[in-house]
N, C-alpha and C positions, 0 to 999 in steps of 0.2 A: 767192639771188634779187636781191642786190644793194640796197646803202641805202637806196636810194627805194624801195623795194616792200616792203622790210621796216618805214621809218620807217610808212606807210601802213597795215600792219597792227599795228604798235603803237597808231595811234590811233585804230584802230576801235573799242572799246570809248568813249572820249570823244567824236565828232566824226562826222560825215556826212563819208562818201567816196565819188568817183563809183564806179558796179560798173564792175568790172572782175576780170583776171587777169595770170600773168605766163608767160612762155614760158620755159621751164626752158630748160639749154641742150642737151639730147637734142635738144627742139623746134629750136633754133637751128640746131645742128649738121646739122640736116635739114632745112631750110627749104625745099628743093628737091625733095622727095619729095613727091607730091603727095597722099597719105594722112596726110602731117602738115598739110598746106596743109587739107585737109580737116577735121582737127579742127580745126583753128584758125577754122575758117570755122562751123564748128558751135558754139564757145565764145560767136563775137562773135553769132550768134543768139541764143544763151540770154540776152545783155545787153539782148534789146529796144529796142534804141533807134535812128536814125537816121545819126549820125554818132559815129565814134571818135577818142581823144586816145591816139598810138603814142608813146610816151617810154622815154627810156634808163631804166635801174637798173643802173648799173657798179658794182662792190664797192669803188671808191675814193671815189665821188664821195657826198657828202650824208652824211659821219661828222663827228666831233665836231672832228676839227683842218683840214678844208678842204669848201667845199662844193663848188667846179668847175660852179658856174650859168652855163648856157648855151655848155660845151662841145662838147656831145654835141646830136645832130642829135634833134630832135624834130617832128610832123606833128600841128595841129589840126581838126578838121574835115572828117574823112576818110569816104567812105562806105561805108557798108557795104555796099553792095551790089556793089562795084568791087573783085572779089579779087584782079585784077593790081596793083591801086594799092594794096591793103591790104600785101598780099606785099613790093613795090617797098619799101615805107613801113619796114614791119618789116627789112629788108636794109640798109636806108637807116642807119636806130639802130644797129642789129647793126654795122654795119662804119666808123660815126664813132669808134668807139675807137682803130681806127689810122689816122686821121688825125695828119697832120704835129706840128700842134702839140701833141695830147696828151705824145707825147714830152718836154716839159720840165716833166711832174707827174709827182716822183718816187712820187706815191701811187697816179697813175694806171698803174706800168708791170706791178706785180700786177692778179692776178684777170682776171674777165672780165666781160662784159656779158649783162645780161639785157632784156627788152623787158617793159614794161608798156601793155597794152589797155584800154583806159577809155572809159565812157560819154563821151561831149562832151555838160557840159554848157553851155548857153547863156546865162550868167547875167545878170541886170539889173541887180544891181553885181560890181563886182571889183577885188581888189586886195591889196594885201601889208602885213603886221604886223611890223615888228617889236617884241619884247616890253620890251626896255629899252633902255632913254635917258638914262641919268643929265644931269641939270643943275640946276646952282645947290643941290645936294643933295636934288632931286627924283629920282624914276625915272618916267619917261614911256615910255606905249605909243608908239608911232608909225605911222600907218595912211594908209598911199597906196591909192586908189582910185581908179574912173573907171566910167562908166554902159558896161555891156556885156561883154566877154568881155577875159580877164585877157590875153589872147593881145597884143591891142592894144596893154596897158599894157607887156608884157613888148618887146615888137616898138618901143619907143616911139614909136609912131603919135601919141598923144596924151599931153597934159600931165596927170600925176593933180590931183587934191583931194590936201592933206597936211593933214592934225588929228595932235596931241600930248593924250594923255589920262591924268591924273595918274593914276599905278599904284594907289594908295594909295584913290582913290574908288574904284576897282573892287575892290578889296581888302576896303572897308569896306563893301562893298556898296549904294553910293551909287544910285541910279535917273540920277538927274539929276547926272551925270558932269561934271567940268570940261574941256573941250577948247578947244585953243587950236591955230589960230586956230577961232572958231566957223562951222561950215562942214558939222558935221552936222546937216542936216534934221529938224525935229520928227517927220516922218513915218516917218523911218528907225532913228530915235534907239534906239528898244527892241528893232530886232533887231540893231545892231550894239552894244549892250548883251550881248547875247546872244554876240555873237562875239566880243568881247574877254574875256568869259568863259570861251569858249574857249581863247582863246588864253592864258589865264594857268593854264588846266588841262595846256596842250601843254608847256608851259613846264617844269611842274613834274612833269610826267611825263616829261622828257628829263633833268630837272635841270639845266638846259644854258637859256640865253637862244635862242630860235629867232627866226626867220624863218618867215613863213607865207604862203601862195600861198590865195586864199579866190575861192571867188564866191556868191552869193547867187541863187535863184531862187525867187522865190515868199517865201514864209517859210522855206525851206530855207537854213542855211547849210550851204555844202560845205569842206570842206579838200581843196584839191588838193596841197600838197605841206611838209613842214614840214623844216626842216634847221638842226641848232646853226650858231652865228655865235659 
């Protein structure tokens, strides 16, 4: 099912992940029959929700010696109820693997691609963790953010928030974390508390330093995507 969709179900036991499924590659290899079209169309019903996030999961990209972020064609805010565009979408992922430049990832020239379906969700923050930051003999979290959908942040539409948050108060179980610059809101403060807990659960569930793709809705945090660095 390829790295992304299997890192994904590694951390479902830890973490909130949008619903979602993957398209095996029988499904691929038949995209154009339209009794697969059909299930596929029956799947994204059972998600209930309004619009979908169509992403790669290629078996080279998102392992522990490269991650290949933002090579492979990906569509947010897709609708469901548009199954030429949905079709188009998933075709779209499916066939950025041979695109031109993949050719000079020698990780990328095995395996194949898979497609991941996901809820879209709409988040009120979002943004990326990284889990360590060594300096001056500290190890610092590092968290970009920005109000709205990670898409923005990823698309650099807009300039995030950056906060550095000593490992070690999160560690020691601190409430009242030290971040620098100070730039987390009192109001936000307890459930990004809660996320950087996370993220030091992702951590050491990889054994591996990650990267984290997050957004926030409600009280909900979500993990969209997590990959060693």
């Amino acid at each position: 099912i390829g790295n992304k969709a299997l890192n994904l179900l590694r951390i479902n036991r830890v973490a909130h992940t949008p619903k979602g499924f993957v398209l095996s590659m029988y499904a691929m290899k038949n995209i154009d029959d339209p009794k697969i079209q059909d299930k596929v169309m029956d799947k994204i019903r059972e998600l209930m929700c309004d619009k979908l996030a169509i992403r790669s999961s290629h078996e080279g990209e998102d392992g522990d010696n490269s991650s290949c972020a933002g090579l492979f064609e990906s569509f947010v805010n897709v609708d469901v109820h548009n199954r030429d565009g949905i079709i188009d979408c998933i075709k779209s992922v499916y066939y950025s693997k041979n695109s031109e430049h993949i050719g000079q990832y020698r990780n990328l020239q095995d395996g194949d691609m898979h497609v991941i379906i996901q809820e879209m969700i709409s988040a009120d923050i979002s943004g990326v963790i990284l889990t360590s930051n060594p300096h001056n003999g500290m190890d610092y979290i590092m968290l970009e953010y920005i109000l709205g959908d990670l898409c923005h942040l990823m698309q650099g539409d807009v300039t995030p928030f950056i906060s550095y948050v000593k490992k070690i108060d999160i560690l020691n179980n601190k409430q009242n974390y030290d971040e620098y610059p100070s730039i987390i809101t009192s109001d936000i403060k307890k459930i990004m508390h809660s996320l950087i807990i996370t993220a030091i659960e992702l951590e050491n569930l990889f054994s591996h330093r990650v990267e984290i793709e997050w957004g926030i809705k409600g009280s909900i945090v979500y993990i969209f995507q997590v990959r060693p660095y």
